[in-house]
PDB file of N, CA, C and O in Angstrom, chain B, residues numbered from 101:
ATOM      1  N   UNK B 101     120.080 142.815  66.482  1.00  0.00           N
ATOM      2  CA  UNK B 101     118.704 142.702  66.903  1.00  0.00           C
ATOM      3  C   UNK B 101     118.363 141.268  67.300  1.00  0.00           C
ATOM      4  O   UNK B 101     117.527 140.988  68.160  1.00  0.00           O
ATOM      5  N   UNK B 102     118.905 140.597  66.772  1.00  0.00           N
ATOM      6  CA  UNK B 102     118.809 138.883  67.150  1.00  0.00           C
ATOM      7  C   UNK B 102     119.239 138.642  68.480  1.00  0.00           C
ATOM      8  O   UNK B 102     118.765 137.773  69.213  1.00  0.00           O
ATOM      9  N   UNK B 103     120.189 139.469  68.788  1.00  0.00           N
ATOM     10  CA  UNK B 103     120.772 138.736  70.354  1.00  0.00           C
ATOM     11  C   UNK B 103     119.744 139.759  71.095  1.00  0.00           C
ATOM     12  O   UNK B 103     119.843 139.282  72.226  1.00  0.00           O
ATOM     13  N   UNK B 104     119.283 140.300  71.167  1.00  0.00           N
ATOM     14  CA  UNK B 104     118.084 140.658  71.658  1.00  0.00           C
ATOM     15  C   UNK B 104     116.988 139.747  72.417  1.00  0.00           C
ATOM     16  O   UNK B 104     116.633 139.441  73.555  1.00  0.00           O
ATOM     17  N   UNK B 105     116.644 139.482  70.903  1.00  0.00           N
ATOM     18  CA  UNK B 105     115.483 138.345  70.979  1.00  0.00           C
ATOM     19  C   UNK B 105     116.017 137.217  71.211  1.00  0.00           C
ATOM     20  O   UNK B 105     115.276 136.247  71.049  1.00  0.00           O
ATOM     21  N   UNK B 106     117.465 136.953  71.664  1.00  0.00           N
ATOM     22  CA  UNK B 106     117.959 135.464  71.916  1.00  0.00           C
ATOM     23  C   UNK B 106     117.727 135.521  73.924  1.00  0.00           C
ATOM     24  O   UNK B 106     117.178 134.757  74.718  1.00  0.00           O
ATOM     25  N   UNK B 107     118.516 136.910  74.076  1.00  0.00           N
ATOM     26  CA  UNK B 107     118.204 137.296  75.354  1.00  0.00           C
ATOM     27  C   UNK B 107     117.029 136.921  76.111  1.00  0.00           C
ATOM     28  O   UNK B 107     116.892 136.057  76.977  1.00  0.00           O
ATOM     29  N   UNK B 108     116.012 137.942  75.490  1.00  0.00           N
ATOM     30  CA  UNK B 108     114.770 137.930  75.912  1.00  0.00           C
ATOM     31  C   UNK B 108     114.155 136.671  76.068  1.00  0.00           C
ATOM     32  O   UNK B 108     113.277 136.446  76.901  1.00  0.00           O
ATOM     33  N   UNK B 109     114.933 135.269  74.706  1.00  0.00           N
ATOM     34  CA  UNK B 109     114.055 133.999  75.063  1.00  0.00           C
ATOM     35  C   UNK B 109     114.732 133.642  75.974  1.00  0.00           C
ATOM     36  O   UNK B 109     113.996 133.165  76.839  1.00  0.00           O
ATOM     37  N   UNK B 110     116.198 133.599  76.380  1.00  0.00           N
ATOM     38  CA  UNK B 110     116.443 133.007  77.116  1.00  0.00           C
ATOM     39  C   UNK B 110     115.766 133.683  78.931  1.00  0.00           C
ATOM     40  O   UNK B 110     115.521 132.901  79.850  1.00  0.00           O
ATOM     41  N   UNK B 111     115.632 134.866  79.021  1.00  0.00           N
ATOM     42  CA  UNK B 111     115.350 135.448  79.979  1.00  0.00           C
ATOM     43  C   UNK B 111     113.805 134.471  80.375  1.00  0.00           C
ATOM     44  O   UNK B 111     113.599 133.784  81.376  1.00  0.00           O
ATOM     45  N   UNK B 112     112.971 134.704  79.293  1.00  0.00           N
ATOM     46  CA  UNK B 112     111.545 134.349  79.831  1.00  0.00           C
ATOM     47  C   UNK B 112     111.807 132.364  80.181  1.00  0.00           C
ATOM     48  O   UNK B 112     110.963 131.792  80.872  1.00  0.00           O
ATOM     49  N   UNK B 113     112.857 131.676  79.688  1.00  0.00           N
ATOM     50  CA  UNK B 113     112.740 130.536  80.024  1.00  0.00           C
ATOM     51  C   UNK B 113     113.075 130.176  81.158  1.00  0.00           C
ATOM     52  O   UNK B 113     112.776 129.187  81.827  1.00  0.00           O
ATOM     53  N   UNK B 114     114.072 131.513  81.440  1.00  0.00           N
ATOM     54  CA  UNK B 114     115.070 131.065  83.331  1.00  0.00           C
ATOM     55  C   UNK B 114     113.870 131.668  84.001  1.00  0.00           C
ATOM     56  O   UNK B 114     113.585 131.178  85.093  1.00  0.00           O
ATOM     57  N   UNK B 115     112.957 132.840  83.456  1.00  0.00           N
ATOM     58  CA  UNK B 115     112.188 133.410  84.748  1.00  0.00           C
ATOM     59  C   UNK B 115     111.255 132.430  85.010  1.00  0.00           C
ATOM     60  O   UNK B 115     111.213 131.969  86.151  1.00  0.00           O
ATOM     61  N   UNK B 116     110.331 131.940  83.974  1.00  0.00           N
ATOM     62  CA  UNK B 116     108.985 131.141  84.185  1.00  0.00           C
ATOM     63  C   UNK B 116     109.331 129.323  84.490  1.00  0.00           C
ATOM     64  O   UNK B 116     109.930 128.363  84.007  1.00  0.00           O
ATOM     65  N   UNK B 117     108.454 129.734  85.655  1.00  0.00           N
ATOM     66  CA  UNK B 117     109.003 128.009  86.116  1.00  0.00           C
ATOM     67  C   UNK B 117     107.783 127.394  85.979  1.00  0.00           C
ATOM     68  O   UNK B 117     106.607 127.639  86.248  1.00  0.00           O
ATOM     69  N   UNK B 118     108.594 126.299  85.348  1.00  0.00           N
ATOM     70  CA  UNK B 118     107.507 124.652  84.888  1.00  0.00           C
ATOM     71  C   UNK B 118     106.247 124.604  85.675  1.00  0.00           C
ATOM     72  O   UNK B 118     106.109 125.633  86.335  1.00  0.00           O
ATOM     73  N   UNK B 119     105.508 123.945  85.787  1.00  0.00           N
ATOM     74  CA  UNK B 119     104.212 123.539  85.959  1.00  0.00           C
ATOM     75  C   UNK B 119     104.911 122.429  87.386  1.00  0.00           C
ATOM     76  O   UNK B 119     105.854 121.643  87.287  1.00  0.00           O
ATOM     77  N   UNK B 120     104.007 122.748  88.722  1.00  0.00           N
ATOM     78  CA  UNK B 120     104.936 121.770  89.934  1.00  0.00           C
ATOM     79  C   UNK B 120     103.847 120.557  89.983  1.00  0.00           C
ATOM     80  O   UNK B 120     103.580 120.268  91.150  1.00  0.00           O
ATOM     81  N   UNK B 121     103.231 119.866  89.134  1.00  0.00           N
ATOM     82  CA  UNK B 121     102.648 118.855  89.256  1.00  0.00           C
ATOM     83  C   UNK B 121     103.483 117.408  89.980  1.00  0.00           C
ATOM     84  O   UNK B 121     104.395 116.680  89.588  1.00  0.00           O
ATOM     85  N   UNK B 122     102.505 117.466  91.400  1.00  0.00           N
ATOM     86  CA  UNK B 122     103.250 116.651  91.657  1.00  0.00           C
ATOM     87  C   UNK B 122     103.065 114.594  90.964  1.00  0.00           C
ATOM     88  O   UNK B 122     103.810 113.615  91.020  1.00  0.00           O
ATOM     89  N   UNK B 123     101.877 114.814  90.478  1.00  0.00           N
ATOM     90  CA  UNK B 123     101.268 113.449  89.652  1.00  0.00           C
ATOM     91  C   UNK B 123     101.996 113.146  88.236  1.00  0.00           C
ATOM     92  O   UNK B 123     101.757 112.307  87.367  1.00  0.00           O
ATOM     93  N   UNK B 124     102.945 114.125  88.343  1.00  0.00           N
ATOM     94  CA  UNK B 124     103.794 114.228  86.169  1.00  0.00           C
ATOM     95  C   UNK B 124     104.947 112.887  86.704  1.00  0.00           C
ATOM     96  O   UNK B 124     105.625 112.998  87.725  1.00  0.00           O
ATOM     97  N   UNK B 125     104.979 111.843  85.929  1.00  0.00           N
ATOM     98  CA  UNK B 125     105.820 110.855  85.446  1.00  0.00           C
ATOM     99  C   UNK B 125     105.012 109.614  86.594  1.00  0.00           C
ATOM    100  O   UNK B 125     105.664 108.623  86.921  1.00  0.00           O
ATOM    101  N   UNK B 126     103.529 109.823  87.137  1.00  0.00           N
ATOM    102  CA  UNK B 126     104.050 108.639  88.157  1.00  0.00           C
ATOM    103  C   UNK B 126     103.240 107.815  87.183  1.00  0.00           C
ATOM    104  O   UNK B 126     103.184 106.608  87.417  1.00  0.00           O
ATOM    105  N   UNK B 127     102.760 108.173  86.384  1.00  0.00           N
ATOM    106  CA  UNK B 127     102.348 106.459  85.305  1.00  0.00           C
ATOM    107  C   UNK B 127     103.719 105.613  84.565  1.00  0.00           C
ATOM    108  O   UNK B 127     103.896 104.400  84.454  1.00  0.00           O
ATOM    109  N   UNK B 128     104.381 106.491  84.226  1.00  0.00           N
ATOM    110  CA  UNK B 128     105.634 105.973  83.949  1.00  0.00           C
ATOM    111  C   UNK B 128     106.442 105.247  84.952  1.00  0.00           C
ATOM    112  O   UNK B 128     106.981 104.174  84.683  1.00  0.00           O
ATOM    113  N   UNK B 129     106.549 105.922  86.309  1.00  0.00           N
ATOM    114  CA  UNK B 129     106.947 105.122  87.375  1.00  0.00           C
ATOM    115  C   UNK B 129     106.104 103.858  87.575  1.00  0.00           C
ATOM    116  O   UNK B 129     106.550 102.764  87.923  1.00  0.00           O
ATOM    117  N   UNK B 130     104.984 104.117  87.343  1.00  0.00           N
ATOM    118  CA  UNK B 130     103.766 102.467  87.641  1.00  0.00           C
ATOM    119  C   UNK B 130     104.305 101.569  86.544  1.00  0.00           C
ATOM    120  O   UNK B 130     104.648 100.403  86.737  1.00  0.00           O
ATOM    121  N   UNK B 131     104.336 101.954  85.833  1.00  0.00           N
ATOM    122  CA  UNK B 131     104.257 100.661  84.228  1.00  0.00           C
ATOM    123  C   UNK B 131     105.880 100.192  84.737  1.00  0.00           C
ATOM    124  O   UNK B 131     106.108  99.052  85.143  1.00  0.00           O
ATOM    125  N   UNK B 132     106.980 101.299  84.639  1.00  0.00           N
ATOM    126  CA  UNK B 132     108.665 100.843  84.933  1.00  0.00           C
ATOM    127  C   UNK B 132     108.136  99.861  86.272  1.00  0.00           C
ATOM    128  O   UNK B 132     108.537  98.738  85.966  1.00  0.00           O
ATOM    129  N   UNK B 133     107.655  99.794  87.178  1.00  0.00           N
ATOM    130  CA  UNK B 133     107.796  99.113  88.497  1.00  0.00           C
ATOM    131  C   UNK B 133     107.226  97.864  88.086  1.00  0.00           C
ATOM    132  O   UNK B 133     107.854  96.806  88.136  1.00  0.00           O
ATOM    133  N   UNK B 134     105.862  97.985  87.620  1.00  0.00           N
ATOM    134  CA  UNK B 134     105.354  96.471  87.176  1.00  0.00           C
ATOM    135  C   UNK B 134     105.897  95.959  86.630  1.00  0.00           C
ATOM    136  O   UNK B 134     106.360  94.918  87.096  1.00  0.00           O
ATOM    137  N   UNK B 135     106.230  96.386  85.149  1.00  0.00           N
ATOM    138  CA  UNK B 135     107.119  95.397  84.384  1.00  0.00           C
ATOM    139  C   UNK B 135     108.467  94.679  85.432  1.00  0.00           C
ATOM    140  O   UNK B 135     108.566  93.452  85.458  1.00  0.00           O
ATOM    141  N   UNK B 136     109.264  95.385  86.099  1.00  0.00           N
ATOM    142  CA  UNK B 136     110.676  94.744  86.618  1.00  0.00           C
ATOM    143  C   UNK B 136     109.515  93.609  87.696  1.00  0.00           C
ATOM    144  O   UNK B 136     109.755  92.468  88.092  1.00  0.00           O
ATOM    145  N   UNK B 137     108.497  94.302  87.882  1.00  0.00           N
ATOM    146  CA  UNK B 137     107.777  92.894  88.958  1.00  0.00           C
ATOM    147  C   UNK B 137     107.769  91.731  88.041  1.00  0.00           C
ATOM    148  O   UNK B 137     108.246  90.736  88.585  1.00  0.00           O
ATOM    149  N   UNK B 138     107.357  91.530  86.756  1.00  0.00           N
ATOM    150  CA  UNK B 138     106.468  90.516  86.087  1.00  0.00           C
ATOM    151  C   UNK B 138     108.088  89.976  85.437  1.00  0.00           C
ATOM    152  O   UNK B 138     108.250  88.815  85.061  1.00  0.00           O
ATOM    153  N   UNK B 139     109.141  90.964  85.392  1.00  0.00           N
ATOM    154  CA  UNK B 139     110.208  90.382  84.970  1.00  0.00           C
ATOM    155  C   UNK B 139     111.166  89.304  86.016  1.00  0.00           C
ATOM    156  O   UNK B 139     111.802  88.279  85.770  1.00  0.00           O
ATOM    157  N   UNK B 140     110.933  90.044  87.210  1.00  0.00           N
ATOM    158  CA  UNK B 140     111.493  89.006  88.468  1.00  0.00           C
ATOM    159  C   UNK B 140     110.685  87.930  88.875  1.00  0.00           C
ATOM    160  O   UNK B 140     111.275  86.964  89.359  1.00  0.00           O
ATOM    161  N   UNK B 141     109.252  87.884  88.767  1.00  0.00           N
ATOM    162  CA  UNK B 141     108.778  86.255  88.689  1.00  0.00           C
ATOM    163  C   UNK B 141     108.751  85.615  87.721  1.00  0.00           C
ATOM    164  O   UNK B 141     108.160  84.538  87.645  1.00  0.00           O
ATOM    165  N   UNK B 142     109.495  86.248  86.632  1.00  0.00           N
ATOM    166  CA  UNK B 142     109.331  85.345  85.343  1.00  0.00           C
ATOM    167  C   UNK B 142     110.598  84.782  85.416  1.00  0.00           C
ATOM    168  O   UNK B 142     110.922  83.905  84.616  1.00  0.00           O
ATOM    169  N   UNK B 143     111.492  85.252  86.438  1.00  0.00           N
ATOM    170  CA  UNK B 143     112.696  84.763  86.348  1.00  0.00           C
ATOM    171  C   UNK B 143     112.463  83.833  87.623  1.00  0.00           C
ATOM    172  O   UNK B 143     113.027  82.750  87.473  1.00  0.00           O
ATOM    173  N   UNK B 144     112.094  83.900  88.286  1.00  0.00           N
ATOM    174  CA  UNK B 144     112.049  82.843  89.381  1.00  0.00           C
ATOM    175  C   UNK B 144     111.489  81.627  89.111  1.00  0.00           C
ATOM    176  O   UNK B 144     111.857  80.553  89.588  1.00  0.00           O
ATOM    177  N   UNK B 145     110.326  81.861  88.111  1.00  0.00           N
ATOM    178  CA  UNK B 145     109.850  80.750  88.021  1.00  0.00           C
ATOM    179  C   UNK B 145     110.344  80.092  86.667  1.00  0.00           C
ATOM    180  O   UNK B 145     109.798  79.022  86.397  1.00  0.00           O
ATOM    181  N   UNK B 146     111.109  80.472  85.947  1.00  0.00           N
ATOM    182  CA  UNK B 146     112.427  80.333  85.218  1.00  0.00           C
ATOM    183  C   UNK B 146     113.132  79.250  85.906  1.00  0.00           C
ATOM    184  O   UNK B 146     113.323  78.058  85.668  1.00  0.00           O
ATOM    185  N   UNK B 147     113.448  80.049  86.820  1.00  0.00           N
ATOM    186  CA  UNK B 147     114.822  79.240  87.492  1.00  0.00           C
ATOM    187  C   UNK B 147     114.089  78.056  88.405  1.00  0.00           C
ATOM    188  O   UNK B 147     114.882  77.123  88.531  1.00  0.00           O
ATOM    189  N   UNK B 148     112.699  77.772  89.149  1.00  0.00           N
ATOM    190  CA  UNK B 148     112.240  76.676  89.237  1.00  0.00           C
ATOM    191  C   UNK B 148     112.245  75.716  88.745  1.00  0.00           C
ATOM    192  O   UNK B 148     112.519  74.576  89.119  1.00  0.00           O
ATOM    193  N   UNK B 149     111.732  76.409  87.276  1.00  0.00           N
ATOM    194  CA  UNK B 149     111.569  74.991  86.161  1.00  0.00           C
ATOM    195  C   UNK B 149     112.576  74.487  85.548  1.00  0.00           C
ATOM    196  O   UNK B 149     112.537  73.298  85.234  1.00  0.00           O
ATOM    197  N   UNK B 150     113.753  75.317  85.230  1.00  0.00           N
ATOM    198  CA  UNK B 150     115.483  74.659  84.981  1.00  0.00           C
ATOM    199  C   UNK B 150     115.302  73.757  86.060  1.00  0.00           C
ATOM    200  O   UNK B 150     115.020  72.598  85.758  1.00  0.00           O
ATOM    201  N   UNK B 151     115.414  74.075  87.328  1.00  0.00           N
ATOM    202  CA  UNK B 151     115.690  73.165  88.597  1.00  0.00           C
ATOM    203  C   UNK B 151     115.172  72.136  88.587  1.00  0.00           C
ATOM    204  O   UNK B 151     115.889  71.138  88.653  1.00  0.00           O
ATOM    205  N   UNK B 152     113.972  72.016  88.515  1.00  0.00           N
ATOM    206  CA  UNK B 152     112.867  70.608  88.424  1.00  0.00           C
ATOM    207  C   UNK B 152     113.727  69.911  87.497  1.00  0.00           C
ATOM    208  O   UNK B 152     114.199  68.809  87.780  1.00  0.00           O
ATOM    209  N   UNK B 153     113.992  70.592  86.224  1.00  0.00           N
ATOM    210  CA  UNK B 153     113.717  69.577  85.447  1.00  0.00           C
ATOM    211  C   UNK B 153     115.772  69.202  85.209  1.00  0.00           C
ATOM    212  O   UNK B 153     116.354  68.205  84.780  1.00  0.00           O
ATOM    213  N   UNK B 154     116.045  69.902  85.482  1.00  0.00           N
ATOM    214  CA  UNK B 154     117.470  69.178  85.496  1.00  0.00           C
ATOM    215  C   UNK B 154     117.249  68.493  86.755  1.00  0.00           C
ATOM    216  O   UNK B 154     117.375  67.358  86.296  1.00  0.00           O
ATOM    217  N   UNK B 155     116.972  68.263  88.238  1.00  0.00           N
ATOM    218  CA  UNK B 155     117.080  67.322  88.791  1.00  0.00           C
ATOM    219  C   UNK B 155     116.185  65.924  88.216  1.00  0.00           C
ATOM    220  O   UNK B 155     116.648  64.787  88.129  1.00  0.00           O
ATOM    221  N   UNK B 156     114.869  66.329  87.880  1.00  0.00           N
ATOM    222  CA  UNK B 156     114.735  64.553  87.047  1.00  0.00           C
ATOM    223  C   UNK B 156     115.063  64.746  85.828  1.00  0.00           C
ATOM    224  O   UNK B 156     114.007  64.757  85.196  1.00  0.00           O
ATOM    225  N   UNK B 157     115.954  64.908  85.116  1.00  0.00           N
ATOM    226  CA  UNK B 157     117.072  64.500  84.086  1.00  0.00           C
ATOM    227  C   UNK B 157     117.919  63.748  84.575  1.00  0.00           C
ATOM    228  O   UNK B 157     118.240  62.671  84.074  1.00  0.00           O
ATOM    229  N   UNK B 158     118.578  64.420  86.044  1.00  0.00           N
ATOM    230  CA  UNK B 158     119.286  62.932  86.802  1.00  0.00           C
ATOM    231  C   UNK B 158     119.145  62.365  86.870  1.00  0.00           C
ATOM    232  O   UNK B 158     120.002  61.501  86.684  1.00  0.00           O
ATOM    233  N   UNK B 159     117.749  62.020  87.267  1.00  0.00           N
ATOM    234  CA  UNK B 159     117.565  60.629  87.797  1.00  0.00           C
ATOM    235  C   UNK B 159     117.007  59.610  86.459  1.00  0.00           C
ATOM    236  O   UNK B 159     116.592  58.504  86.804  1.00  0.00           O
ATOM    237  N   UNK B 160     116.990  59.816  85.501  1.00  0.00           N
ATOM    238  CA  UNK B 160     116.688  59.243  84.111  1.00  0.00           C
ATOM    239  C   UNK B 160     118.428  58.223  83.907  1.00  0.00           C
ATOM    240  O   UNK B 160     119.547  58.727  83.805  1.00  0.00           O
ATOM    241  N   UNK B 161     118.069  56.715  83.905  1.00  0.00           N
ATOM    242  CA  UNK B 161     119.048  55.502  83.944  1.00  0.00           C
ATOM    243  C   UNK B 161     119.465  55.532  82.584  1.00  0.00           C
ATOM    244  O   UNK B 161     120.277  54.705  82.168  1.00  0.00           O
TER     245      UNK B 161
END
């Protein structure tokens, strides 16, 4: 009697299809995109300020 009711769940999960929202994950896509934004000018301006400041470290007699 169990494989029955294993059937039947599996039947109603292949027949009924998901919800087609096309708006499902795009906040997740917004927040993933900003962050890699705020992570690539944090690296640029990273790598500015190494630059600055190891070139006047050179020039220090």
């Amino acid at each position: 009697m169990s494989h029955f009711f294993a059937m039947i769940a599996v039947a109603k999960a292949w027949l009924i299809k998901p919800d087609d929202d096309p708006e499902r994950g795009s906040h997740t896509t917004d927040v993933v995109l900003w962050t890699l934004g705020v992570i690539v000018i944090a690296g640029i301006v990273i790598a500015a300020v190494t630059a600055y400041v190891t070139a006047q470290a050179g020039r220090i007699q």
